[in-house]
Each structure stands twice: as structure tokens, then as C-alpha cells.
C-alpha positions as CSV (number, residue, x, y, z in Angstrom):
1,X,0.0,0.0,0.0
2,X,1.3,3.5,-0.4
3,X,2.4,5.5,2.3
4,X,0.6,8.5,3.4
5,X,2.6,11.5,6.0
6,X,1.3,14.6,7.4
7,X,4.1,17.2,6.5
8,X,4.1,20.7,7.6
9,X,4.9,23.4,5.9
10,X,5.3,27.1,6.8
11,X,2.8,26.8,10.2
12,X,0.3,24.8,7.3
13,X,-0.3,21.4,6.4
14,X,0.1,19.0,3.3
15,X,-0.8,15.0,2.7
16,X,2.4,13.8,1.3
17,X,1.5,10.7,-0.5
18,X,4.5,7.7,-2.0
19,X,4.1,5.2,-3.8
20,X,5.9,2.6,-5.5
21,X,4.3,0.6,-8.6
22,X,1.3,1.4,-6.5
23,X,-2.0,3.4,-7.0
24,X,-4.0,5.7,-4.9
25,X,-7.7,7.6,-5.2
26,X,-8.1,11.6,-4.6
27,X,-10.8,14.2,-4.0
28,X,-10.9,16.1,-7.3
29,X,-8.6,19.4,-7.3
30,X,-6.8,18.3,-4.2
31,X,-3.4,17.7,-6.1
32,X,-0.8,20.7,-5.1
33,X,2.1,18.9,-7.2
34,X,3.9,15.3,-7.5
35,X,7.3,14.7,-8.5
36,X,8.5,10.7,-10.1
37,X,6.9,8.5,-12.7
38,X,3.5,9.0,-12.2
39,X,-0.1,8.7,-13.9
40,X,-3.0,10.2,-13.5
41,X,-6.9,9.0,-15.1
42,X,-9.9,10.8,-14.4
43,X,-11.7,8.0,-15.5
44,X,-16.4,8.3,-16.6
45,X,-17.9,7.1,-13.4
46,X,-21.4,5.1,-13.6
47,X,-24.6,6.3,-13.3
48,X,-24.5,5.0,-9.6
49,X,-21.5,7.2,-9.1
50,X,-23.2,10.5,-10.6
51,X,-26.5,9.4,-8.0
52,X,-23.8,8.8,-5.1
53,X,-22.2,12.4,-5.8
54,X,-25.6,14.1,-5.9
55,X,-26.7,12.6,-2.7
56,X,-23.6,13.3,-1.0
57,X,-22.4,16.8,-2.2
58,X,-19.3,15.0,-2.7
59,X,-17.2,15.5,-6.2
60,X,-18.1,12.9,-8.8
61,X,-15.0,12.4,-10.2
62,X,-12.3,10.7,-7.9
63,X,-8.9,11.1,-10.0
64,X,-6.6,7.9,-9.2
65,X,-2.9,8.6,-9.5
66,X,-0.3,5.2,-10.7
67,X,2.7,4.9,-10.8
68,X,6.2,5.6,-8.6
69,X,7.0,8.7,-6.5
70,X,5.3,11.6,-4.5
71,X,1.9,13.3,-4.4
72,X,1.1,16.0,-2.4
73,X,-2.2,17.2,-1.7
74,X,-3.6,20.6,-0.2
75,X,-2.6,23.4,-1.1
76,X,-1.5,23.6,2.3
77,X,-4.6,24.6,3.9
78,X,-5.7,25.7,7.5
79,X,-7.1,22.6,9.7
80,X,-5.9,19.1,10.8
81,X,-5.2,15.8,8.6
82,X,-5.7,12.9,10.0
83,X,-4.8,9.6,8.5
84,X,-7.5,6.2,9.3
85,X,-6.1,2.9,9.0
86,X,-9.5,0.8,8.0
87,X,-10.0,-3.1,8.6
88,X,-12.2,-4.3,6.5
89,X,-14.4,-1.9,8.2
90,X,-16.6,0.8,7.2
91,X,-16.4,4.8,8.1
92,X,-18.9,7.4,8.1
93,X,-17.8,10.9,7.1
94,X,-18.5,14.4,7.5
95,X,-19.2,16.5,4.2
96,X,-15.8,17.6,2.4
97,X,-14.2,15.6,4.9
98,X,-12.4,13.0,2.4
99,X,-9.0,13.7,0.9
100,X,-7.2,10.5,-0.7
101,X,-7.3,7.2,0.4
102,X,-6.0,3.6,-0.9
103,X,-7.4,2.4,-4.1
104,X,-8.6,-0.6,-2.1
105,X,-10.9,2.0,-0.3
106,X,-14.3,1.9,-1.6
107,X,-16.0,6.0,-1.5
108,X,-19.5,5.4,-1.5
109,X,-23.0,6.9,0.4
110,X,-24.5,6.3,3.2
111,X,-28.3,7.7,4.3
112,X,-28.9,8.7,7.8
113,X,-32.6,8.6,8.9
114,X,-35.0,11.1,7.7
115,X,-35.0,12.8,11.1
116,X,-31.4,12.8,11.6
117,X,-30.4,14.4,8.2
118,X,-32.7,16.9,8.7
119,X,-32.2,18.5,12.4
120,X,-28.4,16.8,13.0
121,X,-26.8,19.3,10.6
122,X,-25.2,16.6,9.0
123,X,-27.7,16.3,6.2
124,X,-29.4,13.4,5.0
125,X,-27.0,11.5,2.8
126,X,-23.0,11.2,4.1
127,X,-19.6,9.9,2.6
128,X,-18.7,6.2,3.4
129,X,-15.4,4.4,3.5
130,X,-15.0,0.7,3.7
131,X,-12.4,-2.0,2.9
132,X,-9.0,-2.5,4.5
133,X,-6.5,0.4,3.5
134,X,-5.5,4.0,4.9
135,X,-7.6,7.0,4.1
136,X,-6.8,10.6,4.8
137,X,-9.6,13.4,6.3
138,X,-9.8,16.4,6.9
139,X,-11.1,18.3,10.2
140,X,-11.5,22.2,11.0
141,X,-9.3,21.5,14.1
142,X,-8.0,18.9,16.5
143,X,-9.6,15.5,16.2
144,X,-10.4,13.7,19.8
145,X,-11.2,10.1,19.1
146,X,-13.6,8.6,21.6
147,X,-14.7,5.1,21.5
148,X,-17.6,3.5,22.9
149,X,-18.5,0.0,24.3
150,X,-22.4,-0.1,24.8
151,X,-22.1,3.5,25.6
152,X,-24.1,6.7,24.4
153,X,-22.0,9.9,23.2
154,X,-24.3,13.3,23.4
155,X,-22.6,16.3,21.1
156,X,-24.3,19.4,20.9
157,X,-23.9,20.7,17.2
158,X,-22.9,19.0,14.4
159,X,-18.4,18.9,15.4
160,X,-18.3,15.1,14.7
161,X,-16.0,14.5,11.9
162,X,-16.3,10.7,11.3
163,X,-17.8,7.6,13.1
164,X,-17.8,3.9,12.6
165,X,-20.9,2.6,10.4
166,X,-22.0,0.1,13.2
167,X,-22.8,3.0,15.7
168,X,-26.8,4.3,15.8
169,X,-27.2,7.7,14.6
170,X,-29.9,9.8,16.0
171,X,-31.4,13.5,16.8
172,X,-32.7,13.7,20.5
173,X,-33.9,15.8,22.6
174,X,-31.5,17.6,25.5
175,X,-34.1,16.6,28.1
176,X,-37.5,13.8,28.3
177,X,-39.2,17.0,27.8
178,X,-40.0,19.7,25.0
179,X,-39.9,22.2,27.7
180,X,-37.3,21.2,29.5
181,X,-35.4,21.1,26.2
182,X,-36.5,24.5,25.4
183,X,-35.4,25.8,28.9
184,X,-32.3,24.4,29.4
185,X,-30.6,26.1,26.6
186,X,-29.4,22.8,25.1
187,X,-32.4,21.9,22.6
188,X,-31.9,19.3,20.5
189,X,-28.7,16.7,20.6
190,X,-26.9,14.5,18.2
191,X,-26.5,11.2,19.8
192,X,-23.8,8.2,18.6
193,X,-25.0,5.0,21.1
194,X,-23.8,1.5,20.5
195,X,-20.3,0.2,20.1
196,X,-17.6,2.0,17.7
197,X,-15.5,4.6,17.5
198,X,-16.6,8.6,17.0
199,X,-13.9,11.3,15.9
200,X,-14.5,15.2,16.9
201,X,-13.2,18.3,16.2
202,X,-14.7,19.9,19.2
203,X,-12.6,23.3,18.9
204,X,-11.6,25.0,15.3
205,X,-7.9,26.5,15.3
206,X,-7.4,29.7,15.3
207,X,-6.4,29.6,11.5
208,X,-9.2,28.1,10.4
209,X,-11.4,30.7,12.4
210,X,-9.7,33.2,10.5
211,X,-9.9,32.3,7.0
212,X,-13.7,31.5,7.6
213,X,-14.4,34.6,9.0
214,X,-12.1,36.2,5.5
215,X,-14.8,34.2,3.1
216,X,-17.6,35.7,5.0
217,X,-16.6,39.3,4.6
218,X,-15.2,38.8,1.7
219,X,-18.9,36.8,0.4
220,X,-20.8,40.1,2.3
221,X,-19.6,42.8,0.5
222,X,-19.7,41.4,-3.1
């Protein structure tokens, strides 16, 4: 499999991606540059793939690079990368959350109840990962992993970043009550229960903050 690192550059951060005779998938427009004997195909996808990147906001086309040498993806942006090492297991992630991953990686959709998609914040149709492989994420800032064993995990506001596809998604309310919801300031909570593993990004970095708050000035006074 190729390898995937985390480098930094200038206080930001890059995927550096090598491989040898080896191939590897990619968002669309997430190459920076690559350097070696290397190949890349954009290649038709099928008309499940266009209905997969409708439902999922995702890009349709996932360009797959071949060949020997390195990739690097950004440009380097503000945020975290992390880098999950799947089992034959399957991942649940967060819009625009995806960045590269093994070509043994299958990107696909997964529907949340109707409920869930549409008070969560997460919407109703996410980005799944499954097979064995490593694939690389993106987060707005530092990603706590939490795992669960018959447990319940309560987040107010939609900071979860990825979860394992055996956990049970679901919108609840803060209290047993409407009013007690209402009046305890919480209102409504998204709720991970079961057995897996649930990544968060409870805290955006202070870069990230910034260049947000840059897009929406510069969005307000066009």
C-alpha cells in the first residue's frame, strides 16, 4: 500500500502521498504537485456514481494517480489531517471531509434517517469508507477520538467528523421534555450510542477561524 505522512509546511499542512508501482484515489482538485513517474486518469464514473455524488455533495470524479513517486495534496490549507487505518471496516464521514485514500478503499453513500439528516446538521445523505486500506480526512481543528463499548455519546452541534458505520445515529432531545429542552438552553442533541469509535473536532484553530471569518466578509460585501 502506499504511504501517506502529514508534513508541515510554513505553520500549514500537506498530505504527502509515496508510492511505488502502487495506486492511490483523490478528491478532485486536491493535487498541489507530485514529483517521479507518475499517472494520473480521471476515468467516466457510472450512473450510480453520478447518484452517489448528488446525494452526497461530494465531487463525482475521484482522480486515481499510478505509478512511482510523491503526491502532495492541499494546497496547504488551514485545519488538521488525520490519517485512518481501515480493517475491513466501514467509516462514516463528515461532508468535504475525504482527501485520498488507498485504491482498495471503496467511497460510497450512506443515508442517515430522515429525522437525523434533517435537524443533525449533518444532512441526510454522508460519505462512506470501507475495505481495508488507509484513508486521509480532513477536520477544521483537533480531532479527539472517543470510542464506545455499549455506551451513548451526546454532542451538541454537528463537530463530529467521522464515526464507525456500526454505531446508531440519531437527533434527541436535550431533556425527556419539549420544555425542559427549550429551557435548558441545550435543545436538541446529536446522539452516537452502541459500540464503535466517533472522531470530533470539538474546537476549530485559530487559522481556520480566520480564513472562515475572511470568506464571509469577503462573500458580504460582493
Amino acid at each position: 500500500m502506499a504511504q501517506f505522512e502529514i508534513i508541515k509546511k510554513q505553520e500549514l499542512k500537506m498530505v504527502k502521498a509515496t508510492l511505488n508501482h502502487e495506486q492511490i484515489r483523490a478528491e478532485s482538485g486536491a493535487l498541489h504537485y507530485m514529483q517521479g513517474k507518475l499517472e494520473l486518469e480521471s476515468k467516466m464514473p457510472s450512473a450510480t456514481g453520478f447518484l452517489k455524488s448528488f446525494v452526497t455533495g461530494e465531487n463525482v470524479f475521484k482522480p486515481v494517480y499510478s505509478g512511482t513517486g510523491e503526491i502532495f495534496f492541499g494546497p496547504p490549507t488551514f485545519g488538521e489531517y488525520l490519517i485512518l487505518t481501515l480493517n475491513n471496516e466501514e467509516w462514516i464521514l463528515d461532508k468535504s471531509a475525504y482527501i485520498c485514500s488507498d485504491i482498495g478503499v471503496e467511497v460510497g453513500a450512506y443515508t442517515n434517517k430522515a429525522i437525523s439528516g434533517l435537524f443533525s446538521g449533518e444532512g441526510f445523505f454522508q460519505t462512506s469508507v470501507k475495505g481495508s486500506g488507509q484513508v486521509v480526512i480532513h477536520a477544521p481543528g483537533e480531532v479527539e477520538r472517543i470510542k464506545l463499548v455499549n455506551d451513548r455519546l451526546a454532542v451538541d452541534g454537528s463537530f463530529a467528523i467521522a464515526r464507525t458505520a456500526g454505531l446508531n445515529f440519531s437527533v434527541q432531545k436535550a431533556t425527556k421534555s419539549i420544555m425542559g429542552s427549550m429551557t435548558s438552553g441545550e435543545g436538541l442533541l446529536n446522539v452516537f450510542e452502541g459500540t464503535g469509535t466517533v472522531l470530533i473536532a470539538p474546537v476549530s484553530n485559530l487559522y481556520f477561524n480566520l480564513a472562515s471569518m475572511i470568506m464571509s466578509m469577503r462573500m458580504t460585501t460582493k
